[in-house]
C-alpha positions in Angstrom: 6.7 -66.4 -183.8 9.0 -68.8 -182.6 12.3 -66.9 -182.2 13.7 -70.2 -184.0 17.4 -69.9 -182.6 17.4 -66.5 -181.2 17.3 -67.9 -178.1 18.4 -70.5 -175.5 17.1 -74.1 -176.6 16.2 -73.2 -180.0 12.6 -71.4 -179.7 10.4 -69.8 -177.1 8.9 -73.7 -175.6 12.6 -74.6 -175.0 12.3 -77.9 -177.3 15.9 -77.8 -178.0 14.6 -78.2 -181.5 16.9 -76.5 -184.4 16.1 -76.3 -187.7 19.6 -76.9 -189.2 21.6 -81.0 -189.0 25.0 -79.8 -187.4 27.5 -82.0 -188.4 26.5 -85.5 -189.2 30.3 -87.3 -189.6 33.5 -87.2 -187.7 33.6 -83.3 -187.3 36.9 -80.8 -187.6 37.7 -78.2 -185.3 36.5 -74.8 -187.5 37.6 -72.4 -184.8 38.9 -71.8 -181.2 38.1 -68.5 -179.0 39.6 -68.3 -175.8 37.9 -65.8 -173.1 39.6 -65.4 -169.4 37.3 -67.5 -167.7 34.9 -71.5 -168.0 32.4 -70.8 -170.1 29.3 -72.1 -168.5 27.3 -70.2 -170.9 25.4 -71.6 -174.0 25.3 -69.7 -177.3 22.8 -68.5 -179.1 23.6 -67.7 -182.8 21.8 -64.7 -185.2 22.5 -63.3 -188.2 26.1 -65.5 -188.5 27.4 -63.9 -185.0 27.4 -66.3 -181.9 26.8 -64.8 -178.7 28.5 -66.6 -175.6 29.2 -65.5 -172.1 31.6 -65.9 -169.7 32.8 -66.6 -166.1 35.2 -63.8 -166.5 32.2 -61.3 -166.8 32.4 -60.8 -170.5 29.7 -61.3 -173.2 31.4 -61.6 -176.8 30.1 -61.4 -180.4 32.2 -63.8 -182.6 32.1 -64.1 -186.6 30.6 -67.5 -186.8 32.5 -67.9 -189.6 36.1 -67.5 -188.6 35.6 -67.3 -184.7 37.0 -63.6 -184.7 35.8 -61.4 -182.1 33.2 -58.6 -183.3 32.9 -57.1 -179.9 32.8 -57.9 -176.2 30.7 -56.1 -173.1 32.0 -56.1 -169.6 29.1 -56.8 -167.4 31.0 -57.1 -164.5 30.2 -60.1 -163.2 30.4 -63.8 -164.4 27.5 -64.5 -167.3 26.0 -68.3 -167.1 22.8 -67.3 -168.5 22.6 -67.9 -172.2 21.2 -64.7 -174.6 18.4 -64.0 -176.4 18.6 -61.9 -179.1 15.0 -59.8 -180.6 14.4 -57.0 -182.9 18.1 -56.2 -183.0 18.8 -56.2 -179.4 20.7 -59.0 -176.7 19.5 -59.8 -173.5 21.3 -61.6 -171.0 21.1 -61.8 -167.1 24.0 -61.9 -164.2 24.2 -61.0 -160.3 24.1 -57.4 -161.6 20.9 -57.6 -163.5 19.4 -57.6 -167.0 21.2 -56.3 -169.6 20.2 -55.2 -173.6 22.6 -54.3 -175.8 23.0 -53.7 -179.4 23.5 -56.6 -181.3 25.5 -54.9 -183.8 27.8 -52.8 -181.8 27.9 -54.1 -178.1 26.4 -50.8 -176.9 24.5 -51.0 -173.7 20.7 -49.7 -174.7 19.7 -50.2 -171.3 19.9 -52.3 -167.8 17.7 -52.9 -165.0 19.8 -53.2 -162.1 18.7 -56.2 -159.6 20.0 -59.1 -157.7 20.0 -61.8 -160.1 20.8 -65.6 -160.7 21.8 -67.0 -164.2 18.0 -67.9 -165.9 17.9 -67.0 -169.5 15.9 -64.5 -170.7 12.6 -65.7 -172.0 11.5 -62.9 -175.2 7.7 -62.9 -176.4 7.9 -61.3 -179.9 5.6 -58.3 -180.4 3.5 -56.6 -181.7 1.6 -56.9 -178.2 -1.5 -55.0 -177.4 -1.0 -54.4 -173.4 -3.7 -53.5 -170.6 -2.5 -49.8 -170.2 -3.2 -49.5 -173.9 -0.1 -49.2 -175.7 1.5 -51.8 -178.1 5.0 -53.1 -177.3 7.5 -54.5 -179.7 7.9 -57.1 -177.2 8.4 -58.3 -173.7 11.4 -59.7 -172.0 11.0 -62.3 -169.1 13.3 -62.7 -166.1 13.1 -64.4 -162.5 13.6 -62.2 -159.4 15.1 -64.9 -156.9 12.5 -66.9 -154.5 10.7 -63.5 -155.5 8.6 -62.6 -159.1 8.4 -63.5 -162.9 9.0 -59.8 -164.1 8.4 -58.8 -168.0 9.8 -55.7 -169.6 9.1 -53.8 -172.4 11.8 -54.7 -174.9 12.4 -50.8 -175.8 13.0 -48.9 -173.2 13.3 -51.6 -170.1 10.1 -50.6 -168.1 8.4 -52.8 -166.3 4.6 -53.7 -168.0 4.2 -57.1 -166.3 4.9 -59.2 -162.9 3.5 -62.1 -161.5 3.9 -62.3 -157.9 5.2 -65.5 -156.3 5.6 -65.9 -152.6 8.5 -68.4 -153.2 9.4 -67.6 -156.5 11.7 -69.0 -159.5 14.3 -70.3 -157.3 18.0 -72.1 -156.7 20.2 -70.5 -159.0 17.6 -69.3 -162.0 15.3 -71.3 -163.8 14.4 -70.7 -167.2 10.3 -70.1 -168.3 9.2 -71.1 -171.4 5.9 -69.9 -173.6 3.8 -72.5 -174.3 -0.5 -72.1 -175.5 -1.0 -68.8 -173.4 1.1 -70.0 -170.4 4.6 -69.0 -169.4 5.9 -72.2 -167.2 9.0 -72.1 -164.8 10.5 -74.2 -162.2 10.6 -72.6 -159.4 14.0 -74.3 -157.8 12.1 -74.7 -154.3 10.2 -78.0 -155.5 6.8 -76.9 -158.1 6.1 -76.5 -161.5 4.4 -73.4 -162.2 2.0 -72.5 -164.8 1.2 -68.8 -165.3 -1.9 -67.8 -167.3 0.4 -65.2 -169.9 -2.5 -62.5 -170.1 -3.8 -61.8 -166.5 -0.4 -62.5 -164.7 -1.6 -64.6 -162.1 -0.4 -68.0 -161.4 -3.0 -70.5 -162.9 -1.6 -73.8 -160.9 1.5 -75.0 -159.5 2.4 -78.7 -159.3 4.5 -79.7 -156.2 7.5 -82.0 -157.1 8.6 -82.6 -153.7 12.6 -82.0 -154.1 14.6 -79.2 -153.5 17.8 -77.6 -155.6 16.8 -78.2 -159.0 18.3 -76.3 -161.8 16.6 -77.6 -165.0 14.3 -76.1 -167.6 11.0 -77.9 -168.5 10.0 -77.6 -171.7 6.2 -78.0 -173.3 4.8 -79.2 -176.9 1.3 -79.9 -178.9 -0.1 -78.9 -175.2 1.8 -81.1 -173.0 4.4 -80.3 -170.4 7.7 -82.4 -169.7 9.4 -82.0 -166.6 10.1 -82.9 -163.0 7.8 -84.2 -160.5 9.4 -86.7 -158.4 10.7 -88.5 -161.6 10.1 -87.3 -165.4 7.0 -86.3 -166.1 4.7 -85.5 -169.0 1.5 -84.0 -168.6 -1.2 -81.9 -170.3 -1.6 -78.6 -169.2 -5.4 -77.5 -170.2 -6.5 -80.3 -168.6 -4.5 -80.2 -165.3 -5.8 -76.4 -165.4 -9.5 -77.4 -165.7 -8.8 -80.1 -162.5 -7.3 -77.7 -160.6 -10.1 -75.2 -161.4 -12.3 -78.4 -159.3 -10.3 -79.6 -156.5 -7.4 -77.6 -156.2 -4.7 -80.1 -155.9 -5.8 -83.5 -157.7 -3.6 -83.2 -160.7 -3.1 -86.2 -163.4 0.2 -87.1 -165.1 0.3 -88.6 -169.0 3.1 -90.8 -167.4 5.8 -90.4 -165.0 9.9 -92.3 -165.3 11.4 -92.4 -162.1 14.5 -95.5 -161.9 14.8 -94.8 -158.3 17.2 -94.1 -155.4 19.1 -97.7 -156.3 19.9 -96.3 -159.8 21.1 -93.6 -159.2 17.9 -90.9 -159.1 18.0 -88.9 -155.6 14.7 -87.9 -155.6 16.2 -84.8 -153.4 18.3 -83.7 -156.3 17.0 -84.5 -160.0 20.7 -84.2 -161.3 19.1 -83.9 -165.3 20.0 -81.8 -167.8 17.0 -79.5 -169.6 14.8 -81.5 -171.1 14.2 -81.3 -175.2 11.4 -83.1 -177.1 10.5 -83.7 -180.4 7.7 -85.5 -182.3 9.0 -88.6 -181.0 10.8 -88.6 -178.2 11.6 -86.8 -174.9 15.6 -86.0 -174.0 17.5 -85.8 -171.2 20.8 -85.6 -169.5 22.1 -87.0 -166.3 24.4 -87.2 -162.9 24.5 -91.0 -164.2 26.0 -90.6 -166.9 23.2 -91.6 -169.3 21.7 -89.8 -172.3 18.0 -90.9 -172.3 15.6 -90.8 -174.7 12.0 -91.8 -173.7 8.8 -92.5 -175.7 7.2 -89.2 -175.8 3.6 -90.7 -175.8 4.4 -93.7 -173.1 7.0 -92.6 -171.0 9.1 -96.0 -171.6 12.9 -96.0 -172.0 13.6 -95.7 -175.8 17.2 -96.2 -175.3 19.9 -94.6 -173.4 23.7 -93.8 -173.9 26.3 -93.7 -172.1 29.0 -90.9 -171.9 31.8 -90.8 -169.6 30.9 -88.3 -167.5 27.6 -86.3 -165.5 25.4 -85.0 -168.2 24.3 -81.5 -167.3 24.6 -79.8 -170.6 21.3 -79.9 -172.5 21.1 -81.9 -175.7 20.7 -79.8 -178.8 17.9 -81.6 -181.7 19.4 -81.3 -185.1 16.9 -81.2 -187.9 18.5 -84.7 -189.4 19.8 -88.0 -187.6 21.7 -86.7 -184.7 21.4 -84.4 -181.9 24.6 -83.1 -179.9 25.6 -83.2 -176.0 28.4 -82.3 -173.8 29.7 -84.3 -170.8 32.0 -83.5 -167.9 34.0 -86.1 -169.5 35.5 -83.0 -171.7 34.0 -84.3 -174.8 30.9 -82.8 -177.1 28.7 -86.1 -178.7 26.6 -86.9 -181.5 24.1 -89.3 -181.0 22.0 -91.0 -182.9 18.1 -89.6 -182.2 16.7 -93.3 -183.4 18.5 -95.9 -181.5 20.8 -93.7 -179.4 24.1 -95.0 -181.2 27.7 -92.2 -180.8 29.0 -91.3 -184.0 30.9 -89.6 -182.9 32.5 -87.8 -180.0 34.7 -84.3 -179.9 37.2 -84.4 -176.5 38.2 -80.5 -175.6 40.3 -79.6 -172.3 37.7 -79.2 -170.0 34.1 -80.6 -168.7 31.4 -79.3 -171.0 28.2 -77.6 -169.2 27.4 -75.4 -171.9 24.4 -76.4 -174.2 25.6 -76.5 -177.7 23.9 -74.6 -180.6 23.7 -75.4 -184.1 23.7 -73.9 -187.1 24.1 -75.1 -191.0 26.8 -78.1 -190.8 27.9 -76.9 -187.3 27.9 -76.9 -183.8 29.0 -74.2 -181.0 29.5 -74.6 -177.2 31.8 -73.8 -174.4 34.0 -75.4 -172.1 35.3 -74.9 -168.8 38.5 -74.8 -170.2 37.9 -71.1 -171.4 37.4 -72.2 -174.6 34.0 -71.5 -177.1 34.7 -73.7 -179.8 33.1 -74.5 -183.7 33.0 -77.9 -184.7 31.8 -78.9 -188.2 
């Protein structure tokens, strides 16, 4: 299963991949929702509710419809980790911990209390058949800081997985992804790790040589995209097998790295997650360029320009465009082919939140306090 939409970028690889076209034309404001704080957070929507959270510590439930609020959960901290939502249930993480709540009511099921950073929770639908014998509905993923990739089962909260990591997913949380039996993070201390999903042991880790990144990877038809001293693509059964031989030899597909004179400290990556689909690989970043590269090549397919840093994620709709937010205050359509704006949507307030999409529309939040529906 891919939990299409139930969770942050679109499915359990992170392709940023939706299944529904947003809106194609000029779009309207449907609905504003103010909350007390920026909204760093990026919605996930289920079932015609959007859940969002926010710097003022809140997680709501809004109609997608008319924007009303259903409920809203203190968590008692600021939430910049976007939901996931399984079998009824949210997850989302803060400096308090992991939370699951009803999706219906906003009831706390359960929470496991530790020192967190704001990665998204990473769901692996059941049923699963684990090593102490029982089958679990499902397992949620989280990063311990600089410490563990922990897994708990869905119901109850208990911990039935845990790969240990002496440096661990680090700066600020990382998001993993699912991807052909391995569950990849990057860990924000300079690798790419690739876990082996069944025996919990990290299978290789590649080193990118920078420090502070906060970006997901993401992985399809076998190959990983991410960063390793530039953008990289690379395929992850064979990197396994060369690892397997000389421990550190390790081949990339192709690698896109401008350099330090345009812009790309190799120190700080400064991109957005990356997205990919059959095509073409996406990206955000600090220099104000959407790019879109070749997915088979690596080469520059075009790029965009916005008028601001590009940190939020861009969001794949199933038809011409997909959707981006600056720190320019505005949310962008862009054509997928040939990188052309259709159009752009200004709000009060730079945009980090990755936008979702659903039917003809498109949800995301602003540091203005805002969540907004465009359409």
């Amino acid at each position: 299963p891919t939990l299409q939409g139930q969770i942050w970028r679109a499915n359990i690889a992170r392709t940023g991949e939706f299944k529904d076209p947003g809106p194609q034309k000029e779009p309207k404001l449907k609905w504003k929702f103010a909350t007390g704080g920026a909204v760093k957070s990026s919605p996930v929507i289920c079932d015609g509710t959007v859940f969002i959270g926010s710097d003022d510590g809140n997680l709501y439930a809004l109609d997608l419809e008319t924007g009303k609020q259903i409920w809203q959960y203190k968590a008692g901290a600021a939430i910049l980790s976007s939901p996931a939502i399984y079998g009824g249930t949210v997850f989302f993480t803060n400096p308090k911990g992991l939370h699951a709540l009803d999706a219906k009511t906003g009831k706390k099921i359960w929470m496991r209390q530790a020192g967190l950073w704001d990665d998204s929770p990473l769901v692996l639908p059941g049923p699963i058949r684990h090593k102490d014998g029982k089958t679990l509905d499902g397992i949620v993923f989280y990063s311990e800081p600089w410490k563990n990739l922990v897994g708990l089962d869905i119901r109850d909260g208990m911990e039935v997985w845990r790969c240990r990591d002496a440096h661990g997913p680090g700066s600020r949380g990382c998001s993993a992804l699912i991807h052909r039996g391995m569950i990849v993070y990057f860990r924000g201390s300079q690798a790419t790790v690739l876990v082996d999903l069944l025996t919990e042991r990290k299978n290789y880790e590649i080193d990118g040589g920078i420090d502070n990144g906060v970006f997901t990877p993401t992985a399809r038809d076998g190959i990983c995209y991410s960063y390793i001293d530039g953008i990289v693509a690379f395929d992850m059964m064979e990197n396994a097998a060369v690892n397997a031989k000389t421990g550190s030899d390790y081949k990339m597909k192709w690698r896109f790295n401008p350099g330090k004179q345009n812009g790309w400290d190799g120190q700080h990556p400064g991109i957005s997650s990356i997205s990919v689909d059959e095509k073409n690989v996406y990206f955000g970043h600090t220099d104000c360029q959407i790019y879109a590269l070749d997915r088979e090549t690596g080469e520059v397919r075009w790029k965009s320009k916005t008028g601001g840093v590009n940190r939020s994620s861009p969001a794949l709709g199933s038809a011409e465009l997909l959707f981006v937010g600056s720190y320019d205050g505005c949310m962008y359509g862009i054509s997928k082919n040939d990188g052309k704006i259709a159009w752009k949507f200004p709000v009060g307030g730079p945009i980090h939140s990755s936008p979702a999409v659903e039917a003809s529309k498109t949800v995301f939040g602003s540091d203005d306090g805002n969540i907004y529906a465009i359409e």
